[in-house]
C-alpha positions as CSV (number, residue, x, y, z in Angstrom):
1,X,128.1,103.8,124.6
2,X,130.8,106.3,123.8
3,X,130.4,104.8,119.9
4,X,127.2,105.0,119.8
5,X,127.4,109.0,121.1
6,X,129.8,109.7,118.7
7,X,127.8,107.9,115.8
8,X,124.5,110.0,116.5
9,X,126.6,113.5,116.6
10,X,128.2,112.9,113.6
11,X,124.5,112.3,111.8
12,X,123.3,115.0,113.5
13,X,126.0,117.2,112.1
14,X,125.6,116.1,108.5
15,X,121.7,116.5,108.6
16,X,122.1,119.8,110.1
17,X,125.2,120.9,107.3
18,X,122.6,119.0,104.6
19,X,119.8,121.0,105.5
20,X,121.7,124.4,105.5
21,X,122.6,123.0,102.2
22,X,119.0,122.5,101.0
23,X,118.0,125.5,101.9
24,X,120.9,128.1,100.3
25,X,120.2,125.6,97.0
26,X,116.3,126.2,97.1
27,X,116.6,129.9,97.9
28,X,115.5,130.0,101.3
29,X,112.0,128.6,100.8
30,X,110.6,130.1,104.5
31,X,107.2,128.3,105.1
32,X,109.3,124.7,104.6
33,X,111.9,126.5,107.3
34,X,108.8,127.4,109.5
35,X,107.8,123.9,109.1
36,X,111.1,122.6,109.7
37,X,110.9,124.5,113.1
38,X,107.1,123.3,114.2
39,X,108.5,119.8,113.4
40,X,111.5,120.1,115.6
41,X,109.2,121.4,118.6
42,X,106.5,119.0,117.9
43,X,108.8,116.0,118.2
44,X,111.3,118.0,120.5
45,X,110.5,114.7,123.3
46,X,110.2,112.5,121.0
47,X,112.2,112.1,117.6
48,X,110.8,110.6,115.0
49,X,112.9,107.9,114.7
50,X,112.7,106.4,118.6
51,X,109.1,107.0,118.0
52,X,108.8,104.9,114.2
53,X,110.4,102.2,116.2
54,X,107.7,102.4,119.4
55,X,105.6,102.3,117.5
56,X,106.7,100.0,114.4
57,X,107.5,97.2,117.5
58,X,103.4,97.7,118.2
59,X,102.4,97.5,115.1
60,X,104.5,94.8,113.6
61,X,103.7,92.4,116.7
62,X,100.2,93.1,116.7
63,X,99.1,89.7,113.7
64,X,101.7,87.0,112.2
65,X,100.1,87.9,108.8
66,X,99.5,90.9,106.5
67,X,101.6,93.5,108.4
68,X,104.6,95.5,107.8
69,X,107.7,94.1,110.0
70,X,109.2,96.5,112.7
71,X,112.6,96.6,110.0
72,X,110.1,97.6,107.6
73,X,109.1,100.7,109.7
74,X,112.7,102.3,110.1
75,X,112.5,105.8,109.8
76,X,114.4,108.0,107.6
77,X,113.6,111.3,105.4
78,X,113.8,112.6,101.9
79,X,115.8,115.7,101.7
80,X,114.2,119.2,100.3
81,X,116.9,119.4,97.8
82,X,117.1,115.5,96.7
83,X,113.1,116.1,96.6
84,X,113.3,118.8,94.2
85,X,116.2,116.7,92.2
86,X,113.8,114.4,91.8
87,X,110.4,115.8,90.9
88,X,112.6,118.1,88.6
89,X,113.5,114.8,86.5
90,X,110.1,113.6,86.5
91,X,108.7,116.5,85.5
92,X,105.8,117.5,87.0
93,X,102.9,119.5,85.4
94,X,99.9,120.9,86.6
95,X,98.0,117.7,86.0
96,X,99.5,115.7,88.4
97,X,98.6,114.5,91.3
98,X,101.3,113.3,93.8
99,X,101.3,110.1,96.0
100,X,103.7,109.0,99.0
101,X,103.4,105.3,99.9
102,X,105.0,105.3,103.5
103,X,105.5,109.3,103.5
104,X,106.7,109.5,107.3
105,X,105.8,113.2,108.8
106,X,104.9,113.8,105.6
107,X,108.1,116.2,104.7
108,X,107.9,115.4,100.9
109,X,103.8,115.5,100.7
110,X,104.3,119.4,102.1
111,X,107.3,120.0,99.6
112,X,105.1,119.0,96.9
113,X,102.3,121.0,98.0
114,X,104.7,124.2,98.5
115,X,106.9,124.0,95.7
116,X,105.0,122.2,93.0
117,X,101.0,123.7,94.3
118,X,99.4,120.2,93.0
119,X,97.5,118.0,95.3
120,X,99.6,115.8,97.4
121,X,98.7,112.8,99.2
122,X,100.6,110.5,102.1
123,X,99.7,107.0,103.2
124,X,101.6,106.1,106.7
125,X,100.8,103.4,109.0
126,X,101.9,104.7,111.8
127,X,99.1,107.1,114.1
128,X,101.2,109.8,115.4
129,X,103.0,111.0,112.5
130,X,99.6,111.1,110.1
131,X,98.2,113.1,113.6
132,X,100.9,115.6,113.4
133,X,100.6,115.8,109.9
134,X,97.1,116.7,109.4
135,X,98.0,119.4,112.7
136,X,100.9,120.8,110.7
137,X,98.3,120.9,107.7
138,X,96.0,123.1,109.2
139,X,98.6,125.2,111.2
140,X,100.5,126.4,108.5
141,X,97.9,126.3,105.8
142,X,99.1,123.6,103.1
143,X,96.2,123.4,101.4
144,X,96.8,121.0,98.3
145,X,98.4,118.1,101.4
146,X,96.0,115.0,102.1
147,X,97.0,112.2,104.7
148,X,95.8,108.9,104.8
149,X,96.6,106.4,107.7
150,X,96.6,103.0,106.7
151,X,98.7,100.3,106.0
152,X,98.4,100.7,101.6
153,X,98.2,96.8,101.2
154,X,95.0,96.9,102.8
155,X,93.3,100.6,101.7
156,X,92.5,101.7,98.6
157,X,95.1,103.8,96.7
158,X,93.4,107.0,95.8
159,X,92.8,106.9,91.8
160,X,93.6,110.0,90.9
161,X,97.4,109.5,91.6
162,X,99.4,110.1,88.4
163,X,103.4,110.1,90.2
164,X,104.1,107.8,93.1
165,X,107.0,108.2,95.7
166,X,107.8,105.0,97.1
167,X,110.3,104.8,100.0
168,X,110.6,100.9,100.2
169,X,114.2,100.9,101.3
170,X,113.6,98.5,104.3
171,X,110.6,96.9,102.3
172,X,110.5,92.9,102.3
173,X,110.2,91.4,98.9
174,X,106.6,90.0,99.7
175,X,105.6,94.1,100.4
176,X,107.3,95.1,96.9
177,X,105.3,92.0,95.2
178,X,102.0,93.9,96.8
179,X,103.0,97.4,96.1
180,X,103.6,96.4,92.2
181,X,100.2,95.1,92.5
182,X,98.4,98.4,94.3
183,X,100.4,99.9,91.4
184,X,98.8,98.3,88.6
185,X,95.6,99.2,89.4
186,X,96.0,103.0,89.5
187,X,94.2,104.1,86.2
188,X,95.7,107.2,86.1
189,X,99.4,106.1,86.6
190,X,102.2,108.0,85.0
191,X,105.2,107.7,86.5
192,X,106.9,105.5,89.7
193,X,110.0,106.7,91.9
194,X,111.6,103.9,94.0
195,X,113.9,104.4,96.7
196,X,117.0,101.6,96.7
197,X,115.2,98.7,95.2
198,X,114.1,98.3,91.5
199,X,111.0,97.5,90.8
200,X,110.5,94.1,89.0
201,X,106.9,94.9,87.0
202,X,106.0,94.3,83.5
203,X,103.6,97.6,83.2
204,X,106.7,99.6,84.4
205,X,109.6,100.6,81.9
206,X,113.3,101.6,83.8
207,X,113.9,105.0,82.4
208,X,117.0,106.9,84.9
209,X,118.7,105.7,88.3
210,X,120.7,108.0,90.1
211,X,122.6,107.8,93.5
212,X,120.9,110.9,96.1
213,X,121.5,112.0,99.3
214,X,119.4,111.0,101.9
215,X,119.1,111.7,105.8
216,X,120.7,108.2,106.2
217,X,123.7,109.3,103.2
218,X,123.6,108.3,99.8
219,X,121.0,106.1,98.1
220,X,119.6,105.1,94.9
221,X,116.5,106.3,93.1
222,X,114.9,104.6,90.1
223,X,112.7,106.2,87.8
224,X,110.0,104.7,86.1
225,X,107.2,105.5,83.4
226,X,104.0,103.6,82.6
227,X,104.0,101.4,79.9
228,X,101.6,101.9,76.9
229,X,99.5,98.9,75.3
């Protein structure tokens, strides 16, 4: 018990000296710090991580078939600092229009919205975070953020997505063999980000990878482009 204690404070301390970090680095960027705040009250009884796993354990017993695994569900976050390493490598232009598959309270979707002002979508499975999402949406005015709660095996990907975030670290290989397909069908696709896993498709060309801090420490992000036939 005493472990586990010790385990959480010292993730609370580097999240917490990561996201003083983030924002001296991004110039004290105030409406992501006011949304930082309204996050921590909203889920001040209920963190999103105890609540991805409620929740995850209903969903992922709920059919044998078609549905993301509770281990699929694990929570963790994008930082605002790795978020704007990464867009900056992209490259994003006015054109674009930015999907998260699996975005989580929808951190990155808002980034994108504030720092970037180009639409922004999220697909998460899970209710309560898409709920507090589309709250925080109309609270604090972020006007180019659109949520979508679904599982994105089964919905439609929206078709106007040029650059898609994909947070797969926990994903099965079965989920990354239907992501790849939902990917291929985008008629607008530009560019693909994957978190920890490469992505084994034949429209997709490998063009950077680079290791990136993450609320759960360092990970690895691949960058690809779209192939042209």
């Amino acid at each position: 018990m005493i472990e586990l204690f010790l385990t959480a404070l010292e993730n609370l301390f580097y999240l917490t000296i990561r996201k003083i970090f983030d924002y001296v680095s991004l110039k004290f960027p105030f409406k992501l710090i006011f949304l930082d705040i309204y996050m921590w009250f909203s889920y001040l009884f209920s963190s999103p991580f105890s609540l991805a796993k409620r929740e995850g354990t209903t969903i992922g017993g709920r059919a044998p078939q078609g549905v993301l695994s509770e281990d699929e569900l694990t929570y963790g976050e994008t930082l605002y600092l790795t978020a704007y390493k990464i867009l900056e490598r992209v490259g994003v232009t006015s054109a674009d229009v930015f999907l998260d598959i699996g975005c989580g309270r929808g951190k990155v979707v808002f980034f994108v919205d504030y720092f970037y002002n180009i639409p922004a979508i999220g697909i998460e499975v899970l209710p309560t975070f898409i709920k507090k999402a589309l709250k925080i949406k109309q609270i604090l005015s972020f006007k180019n953020s659109m949520f979508l709660r679904g599982d994105f095996r089964e919905v439609a990907l929206p078709s106007s997505a040029t650059i898609v975030y994909c947070s797969g670290t926990c994903f099965t290989s079965s989920t990354f063999k239907q992501l790849i397909l939902k990917l291929e069908s985008l008629p607008r696709l530009s560019k693909v980000i994957s978190l920890t896993h490469p992505l084994d498709a034949s429209f997709l060309s490998l063009r950077a990878k680079e290791e990136l801090h993450f609320s759960w420490g360092k990970g690895t992000v691949y960058y690809y482009s779209k192939k042209e036939f």
